[in-house]
C-alpha positions as CSV (number, residue, x, y, z in Angstrom):
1,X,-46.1,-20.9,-4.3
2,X,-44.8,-19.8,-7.4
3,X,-41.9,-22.4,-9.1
4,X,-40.4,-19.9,-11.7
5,X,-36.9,-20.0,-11.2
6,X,-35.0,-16.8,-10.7
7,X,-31.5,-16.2,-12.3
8,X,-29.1,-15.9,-9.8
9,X,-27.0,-13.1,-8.9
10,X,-23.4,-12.6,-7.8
11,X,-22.5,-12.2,-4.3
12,X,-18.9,-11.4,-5.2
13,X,-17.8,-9.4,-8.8
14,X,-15.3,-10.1,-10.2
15,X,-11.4,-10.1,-9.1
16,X,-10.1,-6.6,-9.3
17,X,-6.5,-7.8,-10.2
18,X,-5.9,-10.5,-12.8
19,X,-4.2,-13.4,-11.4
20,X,-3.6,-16.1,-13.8
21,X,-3.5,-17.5,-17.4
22,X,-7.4,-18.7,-19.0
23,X,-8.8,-20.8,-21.1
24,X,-8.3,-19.6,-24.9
25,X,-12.0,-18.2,-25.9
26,X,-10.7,-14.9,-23.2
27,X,-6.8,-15.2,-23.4
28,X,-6.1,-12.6,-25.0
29,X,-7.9,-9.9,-23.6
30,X,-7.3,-11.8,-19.8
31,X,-3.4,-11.7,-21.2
32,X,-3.3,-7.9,-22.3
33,X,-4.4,-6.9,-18.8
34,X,-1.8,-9.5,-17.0
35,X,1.2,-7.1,-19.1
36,X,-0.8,-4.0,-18.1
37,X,-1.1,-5.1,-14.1
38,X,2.3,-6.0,-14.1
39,X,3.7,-3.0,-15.3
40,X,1.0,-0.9,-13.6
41,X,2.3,-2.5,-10.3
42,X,5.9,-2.3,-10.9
43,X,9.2,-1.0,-12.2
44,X,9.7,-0.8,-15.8
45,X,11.1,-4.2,-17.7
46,X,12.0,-5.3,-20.4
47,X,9.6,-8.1,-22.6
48,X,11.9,-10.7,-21.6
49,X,10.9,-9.8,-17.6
50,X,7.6,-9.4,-18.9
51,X,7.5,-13.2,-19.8
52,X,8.9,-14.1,-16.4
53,X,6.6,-12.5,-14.2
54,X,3.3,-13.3,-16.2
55,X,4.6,-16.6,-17.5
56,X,3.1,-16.1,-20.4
57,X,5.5,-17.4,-23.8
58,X,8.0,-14.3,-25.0
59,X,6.3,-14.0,-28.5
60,X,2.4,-14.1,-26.9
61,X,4.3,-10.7,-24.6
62,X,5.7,-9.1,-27.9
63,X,2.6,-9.3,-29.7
64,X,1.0,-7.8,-26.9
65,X,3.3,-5.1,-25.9
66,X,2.9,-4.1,-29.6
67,X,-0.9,-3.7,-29.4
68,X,-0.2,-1.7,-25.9
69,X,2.6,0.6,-28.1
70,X,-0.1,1.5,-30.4
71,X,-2.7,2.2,-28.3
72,X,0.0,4.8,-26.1
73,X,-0.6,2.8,-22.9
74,X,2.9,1.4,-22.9
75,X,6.1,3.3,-23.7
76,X,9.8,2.5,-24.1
77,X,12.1,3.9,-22.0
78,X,15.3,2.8,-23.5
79,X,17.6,0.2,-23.5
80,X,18.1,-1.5,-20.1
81,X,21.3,-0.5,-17.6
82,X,21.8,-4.2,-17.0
83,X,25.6,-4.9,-18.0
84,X,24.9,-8.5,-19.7
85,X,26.4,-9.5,-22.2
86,X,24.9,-9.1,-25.7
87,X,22.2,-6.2,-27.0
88,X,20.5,-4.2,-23.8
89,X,16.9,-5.2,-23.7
90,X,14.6,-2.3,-24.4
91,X,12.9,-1.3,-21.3
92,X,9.2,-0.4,-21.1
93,X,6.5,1.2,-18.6
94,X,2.9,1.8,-18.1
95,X,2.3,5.6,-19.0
96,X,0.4,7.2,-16.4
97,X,-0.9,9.8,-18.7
98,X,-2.0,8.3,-22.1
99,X,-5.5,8.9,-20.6
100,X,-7.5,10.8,-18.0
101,X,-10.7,9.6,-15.9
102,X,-13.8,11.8,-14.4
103,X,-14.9,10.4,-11.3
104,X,-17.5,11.8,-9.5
105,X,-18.7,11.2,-5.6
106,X,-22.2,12.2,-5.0
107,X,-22.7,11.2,-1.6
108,X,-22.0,14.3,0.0
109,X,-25.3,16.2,2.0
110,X,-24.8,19.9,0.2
111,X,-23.0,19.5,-3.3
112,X,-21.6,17.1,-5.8
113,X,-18.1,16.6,-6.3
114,X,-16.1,15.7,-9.4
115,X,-12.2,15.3,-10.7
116,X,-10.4,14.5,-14.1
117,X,-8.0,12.3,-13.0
118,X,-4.7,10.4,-14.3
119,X,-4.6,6.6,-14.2
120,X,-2.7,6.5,-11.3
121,X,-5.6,8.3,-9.6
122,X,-4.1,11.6,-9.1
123,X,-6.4,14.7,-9.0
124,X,-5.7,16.8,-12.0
125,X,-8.8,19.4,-11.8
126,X,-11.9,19.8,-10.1
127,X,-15.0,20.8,-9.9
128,X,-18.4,20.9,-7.6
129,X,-22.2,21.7,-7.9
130,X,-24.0,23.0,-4.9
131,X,-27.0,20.3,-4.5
132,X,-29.4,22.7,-2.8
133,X,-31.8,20.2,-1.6
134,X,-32.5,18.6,-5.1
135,X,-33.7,15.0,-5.6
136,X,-35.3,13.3,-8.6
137,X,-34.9,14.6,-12.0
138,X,-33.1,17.7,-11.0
139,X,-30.1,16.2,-9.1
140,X,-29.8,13.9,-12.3
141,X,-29.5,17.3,-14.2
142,X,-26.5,17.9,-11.6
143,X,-25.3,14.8,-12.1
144,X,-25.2,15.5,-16.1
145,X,-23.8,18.8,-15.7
146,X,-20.6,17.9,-13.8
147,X,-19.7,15.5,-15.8
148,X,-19.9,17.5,-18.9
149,X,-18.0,20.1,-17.1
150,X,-15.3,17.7,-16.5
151,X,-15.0,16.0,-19.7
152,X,-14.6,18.8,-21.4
153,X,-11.8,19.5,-19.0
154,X,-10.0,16.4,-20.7
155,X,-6.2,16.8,-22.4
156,X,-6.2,13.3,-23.4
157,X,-8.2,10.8,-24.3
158,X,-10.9,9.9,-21.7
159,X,-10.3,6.4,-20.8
160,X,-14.1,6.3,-19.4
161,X,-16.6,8.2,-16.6
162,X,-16.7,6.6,-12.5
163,X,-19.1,7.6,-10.3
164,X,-19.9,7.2,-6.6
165,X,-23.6,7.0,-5.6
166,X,-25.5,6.9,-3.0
167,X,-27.8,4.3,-2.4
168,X,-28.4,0.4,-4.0
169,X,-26.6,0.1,-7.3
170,X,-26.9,-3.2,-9.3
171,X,-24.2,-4.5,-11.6
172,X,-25.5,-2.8,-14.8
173,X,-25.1,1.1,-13.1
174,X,-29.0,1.4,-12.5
175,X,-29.3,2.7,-9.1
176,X,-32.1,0.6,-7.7
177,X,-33.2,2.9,-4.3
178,X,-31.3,6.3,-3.1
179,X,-33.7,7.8,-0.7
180,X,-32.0,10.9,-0.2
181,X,-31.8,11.8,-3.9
182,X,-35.1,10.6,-4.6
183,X,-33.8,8.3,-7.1
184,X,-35.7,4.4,-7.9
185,X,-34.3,2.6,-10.7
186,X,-32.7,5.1,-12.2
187,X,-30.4,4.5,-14.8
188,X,-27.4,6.1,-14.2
189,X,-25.5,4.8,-16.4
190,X,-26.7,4.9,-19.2
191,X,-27.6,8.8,-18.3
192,X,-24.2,9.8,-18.1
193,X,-22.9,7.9,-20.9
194,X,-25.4,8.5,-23.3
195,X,-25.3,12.9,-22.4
196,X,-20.8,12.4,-23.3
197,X,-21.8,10.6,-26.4
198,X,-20.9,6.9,-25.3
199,X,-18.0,7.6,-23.1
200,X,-17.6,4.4,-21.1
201,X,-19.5,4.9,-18.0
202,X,-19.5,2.5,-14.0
203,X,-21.5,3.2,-11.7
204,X,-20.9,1.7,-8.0
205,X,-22.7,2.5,-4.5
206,X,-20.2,5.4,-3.0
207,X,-18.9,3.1,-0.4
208,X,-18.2,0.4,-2.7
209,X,-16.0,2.8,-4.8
210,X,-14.1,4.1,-1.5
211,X,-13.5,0.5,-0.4
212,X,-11.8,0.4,-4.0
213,X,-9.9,3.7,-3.5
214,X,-8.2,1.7,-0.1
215,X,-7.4,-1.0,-1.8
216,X,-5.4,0.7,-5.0
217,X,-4.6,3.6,-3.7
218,X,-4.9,3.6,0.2
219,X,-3.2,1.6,2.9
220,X,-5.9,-1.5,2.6
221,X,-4.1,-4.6,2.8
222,X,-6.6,-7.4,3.3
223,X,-10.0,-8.1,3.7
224,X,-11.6,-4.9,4.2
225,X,-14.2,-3.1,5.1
226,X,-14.8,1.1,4.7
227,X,-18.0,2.7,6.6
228,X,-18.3,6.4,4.5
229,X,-20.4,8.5,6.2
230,X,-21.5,11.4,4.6
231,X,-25.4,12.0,3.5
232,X,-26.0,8.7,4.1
233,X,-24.6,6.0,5.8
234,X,-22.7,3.0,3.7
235,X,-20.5,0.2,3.7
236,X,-18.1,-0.8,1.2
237,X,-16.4,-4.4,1.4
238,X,-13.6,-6.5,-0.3
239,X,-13.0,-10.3,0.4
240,X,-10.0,-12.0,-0.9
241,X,-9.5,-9.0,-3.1
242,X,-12.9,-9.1,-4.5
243,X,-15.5,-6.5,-3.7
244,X,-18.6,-7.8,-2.4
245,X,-22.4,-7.1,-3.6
246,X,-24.9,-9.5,-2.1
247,X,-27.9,-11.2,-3.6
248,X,-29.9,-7.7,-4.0
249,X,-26.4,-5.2,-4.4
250,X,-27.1,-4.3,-1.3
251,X,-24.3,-5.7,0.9
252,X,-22.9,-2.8,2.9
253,X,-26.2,-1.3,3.2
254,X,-26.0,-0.2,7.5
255,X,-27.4,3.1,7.1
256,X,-30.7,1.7,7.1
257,X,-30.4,-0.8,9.8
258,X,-32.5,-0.1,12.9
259,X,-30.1,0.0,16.1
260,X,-31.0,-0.9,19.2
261,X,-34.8,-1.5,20.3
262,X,-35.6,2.2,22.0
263,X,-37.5,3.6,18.9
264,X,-35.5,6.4,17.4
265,X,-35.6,9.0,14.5
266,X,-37.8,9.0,11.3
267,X,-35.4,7.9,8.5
268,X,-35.8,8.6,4.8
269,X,-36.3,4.8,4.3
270,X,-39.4,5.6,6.9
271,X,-37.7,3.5,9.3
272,X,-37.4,4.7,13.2
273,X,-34.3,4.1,14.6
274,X,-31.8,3.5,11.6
275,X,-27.8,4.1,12.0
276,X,-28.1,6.8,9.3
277,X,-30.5,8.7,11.8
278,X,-27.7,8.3,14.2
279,X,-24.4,9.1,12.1
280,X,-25.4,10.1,9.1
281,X,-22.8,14.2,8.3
282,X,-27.0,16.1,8.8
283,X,-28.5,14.2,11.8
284,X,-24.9,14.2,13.2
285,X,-24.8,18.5,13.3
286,X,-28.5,18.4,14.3
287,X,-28.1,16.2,17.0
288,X,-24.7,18.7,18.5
289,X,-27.1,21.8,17.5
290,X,-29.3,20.6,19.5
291,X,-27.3,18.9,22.3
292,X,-28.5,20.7,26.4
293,X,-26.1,18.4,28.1
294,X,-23.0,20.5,28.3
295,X,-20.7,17.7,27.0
296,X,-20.7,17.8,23.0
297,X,-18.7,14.7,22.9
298,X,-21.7,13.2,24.1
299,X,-23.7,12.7,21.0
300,X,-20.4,11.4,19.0
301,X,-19.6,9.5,21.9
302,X,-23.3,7.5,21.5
303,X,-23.2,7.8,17.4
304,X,-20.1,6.1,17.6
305,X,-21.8,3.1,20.0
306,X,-24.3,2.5,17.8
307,X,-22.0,2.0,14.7
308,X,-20.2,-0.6,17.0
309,X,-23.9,-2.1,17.5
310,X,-24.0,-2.2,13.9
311,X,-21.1,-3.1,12.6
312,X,-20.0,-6.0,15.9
313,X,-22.5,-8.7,13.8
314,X,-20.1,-7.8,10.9
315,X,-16.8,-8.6,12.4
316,X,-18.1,-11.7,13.7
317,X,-19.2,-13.2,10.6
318,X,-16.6,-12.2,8.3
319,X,-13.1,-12.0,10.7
320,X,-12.4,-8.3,9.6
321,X,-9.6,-7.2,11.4
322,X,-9.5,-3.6,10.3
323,X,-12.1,-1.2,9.8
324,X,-11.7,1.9,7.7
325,X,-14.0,5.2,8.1
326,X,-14.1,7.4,5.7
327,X,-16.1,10.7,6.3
328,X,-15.5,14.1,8.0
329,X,-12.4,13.8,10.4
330,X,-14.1,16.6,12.9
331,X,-16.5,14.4,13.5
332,X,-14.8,10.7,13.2
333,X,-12.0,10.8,14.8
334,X,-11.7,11.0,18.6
335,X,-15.2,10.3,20.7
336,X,-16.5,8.6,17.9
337,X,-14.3,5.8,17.2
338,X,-13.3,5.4,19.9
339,X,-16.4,4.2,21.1
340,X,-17.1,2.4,18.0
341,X,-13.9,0.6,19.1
342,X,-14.9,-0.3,23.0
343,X,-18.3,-1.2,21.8
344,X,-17.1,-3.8,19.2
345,X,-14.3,-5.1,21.7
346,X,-17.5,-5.4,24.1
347,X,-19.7,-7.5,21.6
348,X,-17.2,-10.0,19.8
349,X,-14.6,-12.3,21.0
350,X,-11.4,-11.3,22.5
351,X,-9.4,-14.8,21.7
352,X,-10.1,-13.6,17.9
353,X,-11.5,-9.8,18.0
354,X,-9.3,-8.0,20.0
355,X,-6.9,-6.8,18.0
356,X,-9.3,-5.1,15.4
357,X,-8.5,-1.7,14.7
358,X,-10.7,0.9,13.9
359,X,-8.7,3.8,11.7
360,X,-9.4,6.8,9.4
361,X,-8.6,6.8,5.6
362,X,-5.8,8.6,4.5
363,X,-7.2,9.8,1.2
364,X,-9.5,12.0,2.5
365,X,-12.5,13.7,0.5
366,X,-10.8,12.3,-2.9
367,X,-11.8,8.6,-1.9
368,X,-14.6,8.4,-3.4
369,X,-13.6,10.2,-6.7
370,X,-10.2,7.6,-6.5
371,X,-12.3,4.8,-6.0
372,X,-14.2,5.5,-8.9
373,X,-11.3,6.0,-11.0
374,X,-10.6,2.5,-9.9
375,X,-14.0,1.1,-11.3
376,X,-13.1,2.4,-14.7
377,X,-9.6,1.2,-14.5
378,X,-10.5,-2.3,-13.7
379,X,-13.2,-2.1,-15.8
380,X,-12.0,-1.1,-19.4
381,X,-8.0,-1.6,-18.9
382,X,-8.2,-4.8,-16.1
383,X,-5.4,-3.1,-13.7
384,X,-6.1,-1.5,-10.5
């Protein structure tokens, strides 16, 4: 038995949100993002409010909102409306459009999608590549392609490049395993970033990147948990605020899970039997296409069991109390869910599961692009 230890890897990243004051070796960068949060999350104030809310000293906040002047992230508005006594405090906000984001979502089963978005997340253009079956080398040429397309799209300075895969994606943006794109340890990356001449680049498993969407953008309050289905089948999850990865990245991974015990379907993992076979956008159409029994809520209807045999192990452990899917609402909604719901309520505990709710996302096909506007966000500014 080998004795060579292994370094360990994080089952949680890091908090999307900063929360707190540090020790002085990361103050100031940990401080910058506390003014940027707060006035990301809020009305404008003035430094003075500044100090209140982050408790940081009023001359560490001036320093800072004069770095955040400079850079264009912070503007003034004017002086305040407040009728105190004295000089009118000058009054300051985050501006939304001192830089733009590409975010791309490749999970879908016939193209890639892509958006230059504002830091608030809004959609500003976009664009899509027909995927044609490709895998390997030549969806990475896709890949390449819309986000040049995009970035060149840019009016302001690009703040950095997000983007949704498919798949098991470590920490670093290499995607480890993406069967349906043919992709092992690909560096993604460092792909994209290196073709846009550096631009700042995260790369996150597509679901991941939705569950990030819900929580900054979407109605996610919570721990959470979002099940995209679109080429594949994934699982994005936040605890305590904190997205989590797993010991391999590959927390959230369901689509390749084998359901139930009565054989199944040839997955592209070369599993039988895996929920992706089940639910998956492709086996979902095939399976209706080829449906003789006369009721074509039938196939949704048992789709949508087996996601509650998937996901019932889930709730359990962790005490979700909302589920989130994200996917094609034609499909989703109705027959599906609704026995996703009646299966879970059938395999956990009513004292504690009964009340879970099983709901759509209201961002529809942008959630993945949001999500990975989010990644960049929280990556190179610290605000989500």
């Amino acid at each position: 038995m080998s004795t060579t230890p292994t370094a360990p890897r994080p089952s949680l990243g890091r908090a999307l949100r900063p929360r707190a004051k540090v020790l002085p070796e990361d103050a100031r960068r940990h401080n910058r993002s506390l003014v940027l949060q707060t006035l990301y999350a809020g009305e404008q104030q003035s430094r003075a409010d500044l100090a209140r809310s982050t408790g940081l000293t009023r001359v560490t906040v001036s320093d800072l909102v004069a770095g955040l002047l400079g850079e264009g992230l912070v503007v003034e508005t004017g002086p305040s409306s407040d009728a105190r006594p004295g000089k009118p405090a000058t009054m300051l906000v985050f501006d939304d459009a001192a830089r733009q984001v590409v975010g791309l979502d490749l999970s879908g089963a016939t193209s890639f999608r892509g958006a230059l978005l504002d830091l608030r997340g809004r959609v500003l253009e976009r664009r899509e590549v027909p995927l044609d079956g490709a895998t390997g080398h030549d969806a990475l040429a896709l890949v390449l392609d819309l986000a040049g397309q995009l970035a060149a799209l840019a009016g302001r300075p690009l703040l950095g490049v997000g983007i949704g895969s498919p798949g098991v994606v470590d920490l670093s943006g290499v995607v480890r395993s993406a069967p349906n794109l043919g992709w092992r340890d690909l560096d993604l990356r460092g792909e994209v970033s290196s073709a846009l001449g550096g631009v700042p680049t995260r790369v996150a498993n597509d679901a991941n990147a939705a569950a990030l969407a819900e929580h900054s953008f979407g109605a996610g309050e919570g721990d959470l948990m979002v099940v995209r289905i679109g080429h594949g089948v994934g699982a994005g999850l936040l605890v305590g605020g904190t997205p989590l990865f797993g010991s391999h990245f590959a927390a959230g991974e369901i689509g390749h899970v084998v359901v139930g015990t009565d054989g199944g379907r040839l997955c592209a993992c070369g599993k039988h039997g895996c929920l992706e076979t089940w639910l998956s956008t492709p086996n979902l159409h095939a399976q209706m296409d080829q449906d003789g029994s006369g009721d074509p809520g039938a196939v949704l209807r048992e789709a949508g069991r087996r996601l509650g045999v998937a996901l019932a192990p889930i709730v359990g452990a962790l005490d979700l109390a909302e589920i989130v899917l994200s996917g094609p609402p034609d499909l989703l909604e109705g027959d599906l869910a609704g026995a996703a719901i009646q299966t879970l309520h059938e395999r956990t505990m009513p004292d504690f599961h009964g009340h879970l709710t099983v709901r759509m996302s209201g961002l529809g096909d942008d959630i993945v692009v949001q999500g990975a506007a989010v990644m960049v966000l929280s990556g190179q500014l610290g605000v989500s």
